[in-house]
C-alpha positions in Angstrom: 197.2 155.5 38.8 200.7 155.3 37.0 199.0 155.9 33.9 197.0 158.6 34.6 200.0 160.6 36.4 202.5 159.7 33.4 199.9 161.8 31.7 199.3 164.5 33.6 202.8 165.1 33.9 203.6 164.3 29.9 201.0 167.3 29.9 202.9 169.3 32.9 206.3 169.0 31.4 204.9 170.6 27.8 203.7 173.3 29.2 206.8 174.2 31.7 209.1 173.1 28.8 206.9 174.9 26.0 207.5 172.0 23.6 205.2 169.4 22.5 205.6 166.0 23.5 203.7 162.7 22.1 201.7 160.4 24.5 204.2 157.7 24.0 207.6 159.5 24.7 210.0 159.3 27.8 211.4 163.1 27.7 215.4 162.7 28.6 216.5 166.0 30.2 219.9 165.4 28.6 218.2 165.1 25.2 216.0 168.7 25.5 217.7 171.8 25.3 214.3 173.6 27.0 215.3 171.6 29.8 217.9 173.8 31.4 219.0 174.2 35.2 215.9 177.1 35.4 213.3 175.1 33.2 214.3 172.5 36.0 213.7 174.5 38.8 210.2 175.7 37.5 208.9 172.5 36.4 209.7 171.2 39.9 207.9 174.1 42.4 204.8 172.9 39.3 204.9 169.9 40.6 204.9 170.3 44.1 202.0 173.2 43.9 200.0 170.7 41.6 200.3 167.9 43.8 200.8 169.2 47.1 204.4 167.7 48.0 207.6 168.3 48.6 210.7 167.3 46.9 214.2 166.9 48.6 217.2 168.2 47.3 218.2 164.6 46.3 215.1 164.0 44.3 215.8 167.5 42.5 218.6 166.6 41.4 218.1 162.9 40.6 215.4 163.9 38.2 216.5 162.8 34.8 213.7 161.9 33.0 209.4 161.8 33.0 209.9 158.2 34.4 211.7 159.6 37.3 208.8 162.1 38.0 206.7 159.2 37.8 208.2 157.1 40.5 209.0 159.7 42.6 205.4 161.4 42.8 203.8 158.1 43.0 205.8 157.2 46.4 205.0 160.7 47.6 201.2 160.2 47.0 
């Protein structure tokens, strides 16, 4: 499944982001300058109407990174 989900969230971050990312990159929120504070906010209420979870404060603000979506969402599923 950790495929699959790296993918539909490669695809999910894009969109909230409005920037085109490659199949084989690791988006750094550092490293974007789309990925502000607000950017943040909205790609995480995405994510928890897409998948129908909730995230904790902790994980909001631990997210750094697609790979940390990744392994958060797959311990939620």
């Amino acid at each position: 499944m950790s495929r699959e989900l790296r993918q539909q969230l490669l695809e999910l971050l894009a969109e909230v982001l409005e920037v085109p990312l490659s199949q084989d990159s690791n988006p750094q929120r550092h490293s974007l300058d789309s990925w502000d504070s607000l950017k943040h906010m909205e790609l995480i209420l995405s994510l928890e109407e897409t998948f129908g979870i909730r995230f904790t404060s902790d994980e909001v603000a631990s997210v750094e990174s697609l790979e940390d979506l990744v392994r958060i969402i797959e311990v939620k599923l």
